[in-house]
C-alpha positions in Angstrom: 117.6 131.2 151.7 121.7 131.3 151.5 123.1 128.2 151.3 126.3 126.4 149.6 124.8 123.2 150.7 123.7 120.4 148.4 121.7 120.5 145.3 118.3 119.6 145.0 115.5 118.8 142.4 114.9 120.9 139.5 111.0 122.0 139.7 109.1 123.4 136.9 110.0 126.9 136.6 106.7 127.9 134.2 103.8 130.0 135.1 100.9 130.7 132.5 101.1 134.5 132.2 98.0 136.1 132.1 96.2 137.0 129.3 96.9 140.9 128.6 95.1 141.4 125.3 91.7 142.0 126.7 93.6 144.6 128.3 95.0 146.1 124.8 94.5 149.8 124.2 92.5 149.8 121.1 94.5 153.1 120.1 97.7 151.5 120.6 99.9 150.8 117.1 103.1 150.2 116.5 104.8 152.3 113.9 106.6 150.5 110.8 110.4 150.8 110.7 110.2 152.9 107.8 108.4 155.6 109.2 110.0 155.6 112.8 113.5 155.6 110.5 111.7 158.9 108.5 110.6 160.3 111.8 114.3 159.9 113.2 115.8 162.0 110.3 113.0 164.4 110.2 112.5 164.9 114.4 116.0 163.5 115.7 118.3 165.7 114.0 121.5 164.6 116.4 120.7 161.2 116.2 123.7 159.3 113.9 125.0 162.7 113.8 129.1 162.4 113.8 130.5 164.0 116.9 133.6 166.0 117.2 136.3 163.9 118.6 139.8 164.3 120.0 142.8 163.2 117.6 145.4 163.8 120.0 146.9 160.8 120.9 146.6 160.2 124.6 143.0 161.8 124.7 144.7 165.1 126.1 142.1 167.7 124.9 138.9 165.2 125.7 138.2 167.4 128.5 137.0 170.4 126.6 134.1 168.6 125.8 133.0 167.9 129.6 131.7 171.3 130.9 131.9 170.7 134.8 135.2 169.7 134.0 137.1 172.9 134.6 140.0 172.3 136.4 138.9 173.3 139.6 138.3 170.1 141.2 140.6 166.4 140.8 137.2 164.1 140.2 138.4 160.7 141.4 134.6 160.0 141.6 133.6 158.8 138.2 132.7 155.1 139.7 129.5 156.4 141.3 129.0 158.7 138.7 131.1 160.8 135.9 130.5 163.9 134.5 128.2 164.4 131.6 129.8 164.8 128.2 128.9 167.7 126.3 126.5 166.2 123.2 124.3 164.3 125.7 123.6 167.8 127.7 122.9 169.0 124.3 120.6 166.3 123.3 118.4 166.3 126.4 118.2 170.1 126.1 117.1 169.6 122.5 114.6 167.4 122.8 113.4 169.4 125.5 112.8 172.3 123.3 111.8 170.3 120.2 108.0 170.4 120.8 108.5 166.5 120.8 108.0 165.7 125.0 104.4 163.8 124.2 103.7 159.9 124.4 104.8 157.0 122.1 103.0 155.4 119.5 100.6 158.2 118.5 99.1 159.6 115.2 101.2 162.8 115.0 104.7 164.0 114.6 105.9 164.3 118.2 104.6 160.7 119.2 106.3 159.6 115.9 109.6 161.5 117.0 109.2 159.6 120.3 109.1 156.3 118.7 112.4 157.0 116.6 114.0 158.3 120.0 113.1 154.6 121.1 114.4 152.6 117.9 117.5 155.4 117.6 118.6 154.9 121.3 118.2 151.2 121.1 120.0 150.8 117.8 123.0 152.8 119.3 122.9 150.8 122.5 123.5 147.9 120.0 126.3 149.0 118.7 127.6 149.7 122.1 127.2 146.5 123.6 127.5 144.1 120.4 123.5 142.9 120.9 120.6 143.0 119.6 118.7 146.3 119.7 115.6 145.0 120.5 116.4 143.7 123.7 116.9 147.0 125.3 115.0 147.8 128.5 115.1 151.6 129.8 114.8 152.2 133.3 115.8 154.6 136.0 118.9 152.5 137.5 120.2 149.4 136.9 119.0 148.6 140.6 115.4 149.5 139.7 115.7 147.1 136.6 117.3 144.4 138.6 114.1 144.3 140.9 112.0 144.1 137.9 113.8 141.6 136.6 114.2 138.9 139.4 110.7 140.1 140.3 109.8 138.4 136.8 112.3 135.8 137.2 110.5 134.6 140.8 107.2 133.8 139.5 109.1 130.6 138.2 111.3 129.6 141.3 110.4 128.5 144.1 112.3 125.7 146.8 114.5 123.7 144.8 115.7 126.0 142.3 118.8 127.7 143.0 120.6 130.9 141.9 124.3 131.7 142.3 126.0 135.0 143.2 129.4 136.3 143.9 130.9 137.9 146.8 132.9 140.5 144.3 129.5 142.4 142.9 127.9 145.4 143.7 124.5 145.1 145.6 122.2 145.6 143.1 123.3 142.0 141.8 123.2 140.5 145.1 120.1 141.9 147.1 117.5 141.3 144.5 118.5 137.5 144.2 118.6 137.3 148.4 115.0 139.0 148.6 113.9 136.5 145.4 115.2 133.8 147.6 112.8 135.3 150.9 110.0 135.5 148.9 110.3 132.1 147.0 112.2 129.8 149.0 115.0 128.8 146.0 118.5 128.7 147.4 121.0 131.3 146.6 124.7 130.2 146.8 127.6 132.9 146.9 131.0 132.8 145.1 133.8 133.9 147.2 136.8 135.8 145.4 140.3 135.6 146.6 140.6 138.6 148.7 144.5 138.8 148.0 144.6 139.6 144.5 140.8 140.5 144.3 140.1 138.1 141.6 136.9 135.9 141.2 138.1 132.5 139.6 136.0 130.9 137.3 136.4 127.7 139.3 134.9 129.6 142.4 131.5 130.0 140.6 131.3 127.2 138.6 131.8 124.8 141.5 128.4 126.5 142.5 126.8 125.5 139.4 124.4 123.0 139.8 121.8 120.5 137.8 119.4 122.5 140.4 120.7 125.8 139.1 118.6 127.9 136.8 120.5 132.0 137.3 124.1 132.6 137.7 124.8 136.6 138.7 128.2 138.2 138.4 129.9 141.2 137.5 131.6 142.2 135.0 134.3 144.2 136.7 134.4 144.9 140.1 133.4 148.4 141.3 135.2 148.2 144.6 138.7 147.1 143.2 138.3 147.2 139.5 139.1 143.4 138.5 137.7 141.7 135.5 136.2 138.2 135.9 136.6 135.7 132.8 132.9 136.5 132.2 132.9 134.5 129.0 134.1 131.4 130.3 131.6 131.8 133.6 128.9 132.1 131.2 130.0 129.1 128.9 129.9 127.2 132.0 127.0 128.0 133.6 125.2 127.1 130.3 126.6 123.8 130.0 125.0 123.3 133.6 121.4 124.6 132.2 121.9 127.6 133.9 121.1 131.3 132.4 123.3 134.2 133.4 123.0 137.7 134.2 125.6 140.0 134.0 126.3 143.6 136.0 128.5 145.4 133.3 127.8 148.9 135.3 131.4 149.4 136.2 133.0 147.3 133.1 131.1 149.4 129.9 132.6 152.8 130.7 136.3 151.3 130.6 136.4 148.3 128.3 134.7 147.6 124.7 131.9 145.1 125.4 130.3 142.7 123.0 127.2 140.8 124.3 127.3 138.6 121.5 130.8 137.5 122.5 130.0 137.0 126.4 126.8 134.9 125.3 125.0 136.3 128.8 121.1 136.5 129.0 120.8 139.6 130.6 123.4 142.6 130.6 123.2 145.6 132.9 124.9 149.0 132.0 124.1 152.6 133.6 124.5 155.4 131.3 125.8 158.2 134.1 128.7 155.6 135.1 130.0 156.3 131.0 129.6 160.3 130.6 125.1 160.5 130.2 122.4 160.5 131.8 121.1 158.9 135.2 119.6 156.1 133.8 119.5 152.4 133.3 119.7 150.2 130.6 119.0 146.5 130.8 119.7 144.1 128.0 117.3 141.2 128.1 118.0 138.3 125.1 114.8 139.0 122.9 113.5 135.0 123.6 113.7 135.5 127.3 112.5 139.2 127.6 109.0 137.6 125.7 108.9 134.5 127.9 109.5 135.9 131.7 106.1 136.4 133.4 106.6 140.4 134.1 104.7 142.6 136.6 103.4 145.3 135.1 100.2 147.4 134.5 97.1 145.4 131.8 97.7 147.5 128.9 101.6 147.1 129.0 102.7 145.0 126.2 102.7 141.6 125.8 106.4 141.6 124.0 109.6 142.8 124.0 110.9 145.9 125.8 107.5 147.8 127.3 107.2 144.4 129.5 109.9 145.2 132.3 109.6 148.7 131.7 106.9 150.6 133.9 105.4 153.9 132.6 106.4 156.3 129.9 110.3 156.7 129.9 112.6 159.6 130.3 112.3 161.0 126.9 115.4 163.7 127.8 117.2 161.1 129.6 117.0 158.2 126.3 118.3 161.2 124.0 121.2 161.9 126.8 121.9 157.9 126.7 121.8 157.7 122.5 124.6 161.0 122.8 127.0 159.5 125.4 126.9 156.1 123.8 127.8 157.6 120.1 130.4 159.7 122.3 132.2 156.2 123.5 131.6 154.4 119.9 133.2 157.7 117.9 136.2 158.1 120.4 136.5 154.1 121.1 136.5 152.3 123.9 140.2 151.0 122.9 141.5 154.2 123.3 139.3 155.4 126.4 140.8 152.4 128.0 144.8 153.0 126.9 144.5 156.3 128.0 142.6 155.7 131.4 145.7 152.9 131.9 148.2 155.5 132.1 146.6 157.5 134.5 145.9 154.5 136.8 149.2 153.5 136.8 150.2 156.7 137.7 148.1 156.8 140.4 148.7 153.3 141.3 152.4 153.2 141.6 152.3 156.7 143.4 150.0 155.4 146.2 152.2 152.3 146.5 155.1 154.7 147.6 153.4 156.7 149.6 154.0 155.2 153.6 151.1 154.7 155.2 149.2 153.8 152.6 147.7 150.7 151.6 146.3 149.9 148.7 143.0 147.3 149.5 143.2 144.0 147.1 145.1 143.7 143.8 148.7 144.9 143.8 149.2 145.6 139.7 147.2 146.9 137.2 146.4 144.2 134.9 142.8 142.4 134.5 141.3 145.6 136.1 139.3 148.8 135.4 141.0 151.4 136.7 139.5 151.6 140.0 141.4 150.9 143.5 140.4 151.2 146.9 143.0 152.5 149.8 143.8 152.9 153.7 146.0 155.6 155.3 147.2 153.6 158.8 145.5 155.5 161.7 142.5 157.7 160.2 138.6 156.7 159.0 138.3 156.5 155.2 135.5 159.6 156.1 138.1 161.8 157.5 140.8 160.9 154.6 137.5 161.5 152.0 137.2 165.1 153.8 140.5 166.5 154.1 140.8 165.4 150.0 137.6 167.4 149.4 139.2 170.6 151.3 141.5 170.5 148.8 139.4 169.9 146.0 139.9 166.1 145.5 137.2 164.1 145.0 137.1 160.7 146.1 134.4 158.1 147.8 134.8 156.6 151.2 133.1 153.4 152.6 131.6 149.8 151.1 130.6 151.7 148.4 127.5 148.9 147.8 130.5 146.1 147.5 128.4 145.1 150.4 129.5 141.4 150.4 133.4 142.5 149.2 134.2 144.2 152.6 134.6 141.3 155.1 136.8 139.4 152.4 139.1 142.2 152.1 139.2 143.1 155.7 137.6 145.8 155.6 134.7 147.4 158.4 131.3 146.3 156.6 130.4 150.3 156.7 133.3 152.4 157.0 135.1 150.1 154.0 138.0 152.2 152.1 138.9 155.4 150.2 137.9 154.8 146.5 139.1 156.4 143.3 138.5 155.8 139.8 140.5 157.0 136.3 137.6 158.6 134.0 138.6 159.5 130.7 138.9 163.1 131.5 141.0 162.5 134.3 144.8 163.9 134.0 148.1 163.3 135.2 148.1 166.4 137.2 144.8 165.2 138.4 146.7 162.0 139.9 149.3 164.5 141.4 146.7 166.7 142.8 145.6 163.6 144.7 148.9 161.7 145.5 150.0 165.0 147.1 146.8 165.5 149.1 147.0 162.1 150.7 150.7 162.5 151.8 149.3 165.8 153.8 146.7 163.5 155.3 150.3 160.9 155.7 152.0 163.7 157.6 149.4 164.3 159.5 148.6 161.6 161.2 152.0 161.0 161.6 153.0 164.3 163.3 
């Protein structure tokens, strides 16, 4: 159900889970963290390894280490996905030839290596995202491990309980709550944001908040338009109310330095391929909670921490790719990524702005935001402004972009949406001016 109506009675939210150690592989073992830490020096020869980083201030020579970056197309595109950086292609492709691609938690050397890959990629995760390593859920996509998630979360709702989400987040932090609600009956309130600057108060979501109240959902930066709720201050709130709170940081971690610690969330989302690796997901569930949810999964998963919401054997390749790009945004520094990406948005901003015809969709400035930014040119169909930028080379997305619930706010058709382009760190100022000048052709054109 989707309601902002009134609150109602809390219910118990507990479910015995299911006994799973009759179930218990008699094989299975668990390797000490000496010997994983052995294994990772002995099998994981990038992993900690320093990687060669720019010193040029400005980023200017960061390209060089992005291979598909080669000048030939403007790739406004890095919101849905970037380009991978160099020492994660290189770190999938070694562990591909290492004679390691076996199974976890085995008596010989390449199920040991697979074990350090675990505890190496986690423990650099941590770093990334200021939490604690063993919290770290690998999936395919952060939508994937959303579903497994509520999906776990459900077993302890039912009518009563209520959840509240936001009208600013993509729809992987919207849909599973809505289809948690079918399936349960709770109630699932949405947050509206103030389609004129964009901005999600913390006012708008707390009034939501509830003694009936047990999940709160909301993004960490907006991956239609870029702004940057007070996630903090959402997540002190909802806590005062009893409340837990799940956080979508896909679009926020590639631009921003992120600590979990700092936010106090429950749950954090991320997406490696949004920030330079592989596609993949990565799902950072508070320890405490990740034990206690009541998880779907197969009778010889295990009974704690990570394995729980995590179904099969993971990508080995693709957690070797995420450990790379992660030590690729801890070595350059997010500080920097994001000074850097600044310049080129306002750039691109301010040169949009004075381009007639053209209006830019939601917040006018740059501040508060990632630098993302959707736009209209007066008189043609984001798809036709999206194809004549990609005859010249310009990449760019067109439509809701999965800001489903974003579109009607900011007037904009529910399918067709906007133009959207995103500053990657790769991206250059003649980047921007490849794409400011293909969008005034697409100005005169309409116009003559």
């Amino acid at each position: 159900m989707v309601a902002s109506g009134a609150n109602r009675a809390r219910r118990s939210s507990k479910r015995p889970r299911s006994p799973r150690a009759l179930y218990e592989t008699t094989r299975s073992r668990t390797c000490s963290r000496a010997s994983i830490s052995q294994a990772s020096t002995r099998l994981l020869p990038w992993a900690g390894r320093p990687l060669a980083c720019p010193t040029m201030e400005g980023l200017h020579d960061i390209r060089a280490r992005f291979p598909a970056v080669d000048g030939r197309w403007a790739r406004f595109d890095g919101p849905a996905g970037t380009q991978v950086v160099d020492a994660a292609i290189e770190a999938a492709a070694d562990w591909q030839r290492s004679g390691n691609n076996a199974n976890s938690h085995g008596s010989f050397a390449a199920a040991e290596a697979c074990d350090a890959l675990v505890e190496a990629t986690s423990a650099t995760m941590g770093r990334l995202l200021g939490a604690d390593p063993g919290g770290m859920v690998f999936g395919p996509s952060t939508t994937a491990n959303m579903m497994a998630l509520t999906r776990a979360i459900g077993r302890g709702l039912g009518p009563g309980d209520e959840v509240v989400c936001t009208t600013l987040d993509h729809d992987s932090n919207v849909s599973p709550w809505l289809l948690l609600a079918e399936d349960t009956g709770c109630m699932v309130h949405i947050a509206e944001f103030d389609p004129s600057t964009g901005r999600l108060s913390v006012d708008a979501v707390l009034d939501l908040v509830g003694p009936d109240t047990q999940w709160v959902a909301v993004t960490g930066s907006s991956n239609a338009v870029g702004t940057i709720p007070d996630v903090a201050a959402i997540v002190a709130g909802a806590h005062a109310g009893g409340a837990r709170v799940v956080v979508d940081g896909v679009h926020l971690t590639p631009h921003r330095a992120v600590d979990v610690s700092k936010l106090g969330c429950d749950v954090y989302t991320t997406s490696s391929y949004k920030w330079y690796g592989p596609h993949a997901g990565i799902m950072w569930v508070e320890p405490g909670l990740l034990d206690d949810l009541d998880a779907y999964n197969v009778r010889p998963a295990p009974d704690r921490g990570p394995g729980r919401l995590q179904y099969g054997t993971p990508s080995w390749e693709g957690l070797a790719g995420i450990e790379a790009a992660a030590r690729f945004l801890l070595d350059v520094g997010l500080d920097r990524i994001a000074a850097s990406e600044a310049v080129r948005f306002d750039r691109l901003l301010s040169g949009l702005h004075d381009l007639a015809g053209v209006r830019v969709v939601g917040p006018q400035d740059a501040a508060d935001r990632a630098p993302t930014l959707m736009f209209e040119v007066a008189g043609v169909a984001p798809l036709t402004v999206a194809d004549a930028l990609a005859e010249r080379r310009v990449a760019v997305w067109d439509g809701h972009n999965y800001a489903v619930e974003a579109m009607g706010p900011l007037g904009l058709d529910a399918k067709a949406g906007a133009v959207r382009a995103g500053v990657s760190v790769y991206t250059t100022d003649e980047d921007v001016d490849r794409l400011l000048a293909a969008v005034a052709d697409v100005v005169a054109g309409a116009a003559g």
